[in-house]
N, C-alpha and C positions, 0 to 999 in steps of 0.2 A: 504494500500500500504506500500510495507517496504521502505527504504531509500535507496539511489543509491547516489555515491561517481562520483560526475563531477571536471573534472580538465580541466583548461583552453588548447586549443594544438592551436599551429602553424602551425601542421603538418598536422595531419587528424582528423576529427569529427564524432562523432557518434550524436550530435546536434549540431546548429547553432542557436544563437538568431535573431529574424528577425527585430529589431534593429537596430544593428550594422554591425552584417556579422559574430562574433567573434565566433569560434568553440570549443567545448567542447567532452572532449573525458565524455561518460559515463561508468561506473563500473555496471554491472547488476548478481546479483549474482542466476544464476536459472533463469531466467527468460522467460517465454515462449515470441514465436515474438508478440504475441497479448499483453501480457504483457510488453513487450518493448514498444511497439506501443504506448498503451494507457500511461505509464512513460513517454515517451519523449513530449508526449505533457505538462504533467506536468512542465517536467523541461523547454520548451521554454516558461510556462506561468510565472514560477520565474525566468527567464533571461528577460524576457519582466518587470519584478516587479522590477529588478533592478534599470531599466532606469527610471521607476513613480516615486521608494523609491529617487533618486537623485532629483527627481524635475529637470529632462534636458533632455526630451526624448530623444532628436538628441545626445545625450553627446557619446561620441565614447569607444571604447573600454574596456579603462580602467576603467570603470562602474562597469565591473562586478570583483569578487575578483582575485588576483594573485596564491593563495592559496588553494589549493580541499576545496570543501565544500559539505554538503549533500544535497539531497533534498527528500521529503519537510522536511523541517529544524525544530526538535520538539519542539528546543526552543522556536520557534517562535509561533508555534503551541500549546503549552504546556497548556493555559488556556483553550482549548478545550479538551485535553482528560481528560476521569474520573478518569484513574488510581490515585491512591497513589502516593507523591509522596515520595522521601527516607527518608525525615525530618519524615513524617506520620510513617511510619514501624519505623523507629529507637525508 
């Protein structure tokens, strides 16, 4: 799966975490609707991660960040892929 850029909205969502209620616009760059489809569950399963990583499931809103973020997020991810990484080429 490639990475898709969510930014918190006020206005209108293209996901929602089921959570809080709090709506995220998502960025899909190409993406067929099956491929959206099967993304956006991704991205409610790390908006759902938010609220564990806090240790406060109930905790509201502002759980999740103020700021676009990716998802899935490769830093976090990083000890699972095989690639190289830049330190190894240099």
């Amino acid at each position: 799966m490639h990475q898709v850029l969510c930014s918190l909205s006020h206005e209108g969502s293209d996901v929602r975490c089921s959570v809080c209620g709090q709506g995220f616009l998502v960025y899909w760059s190409r993406y067929s609707r099956d491929e959206q489809a099967a993304c956006r569950r991704i991205v409610q399963d790390q908006l759902r991660q938010h609220h564990t990583d806090a240790k406060d499931p109930g905790a509201d809103r502002r759980i999740h960040p103020r700021s676009p973020f990716n998802v899935p997020d490769w830093t976090v991810l990083s000890h699972l892929a095989p690639a190289a990484s830049l330190e190894d080429v240099a």
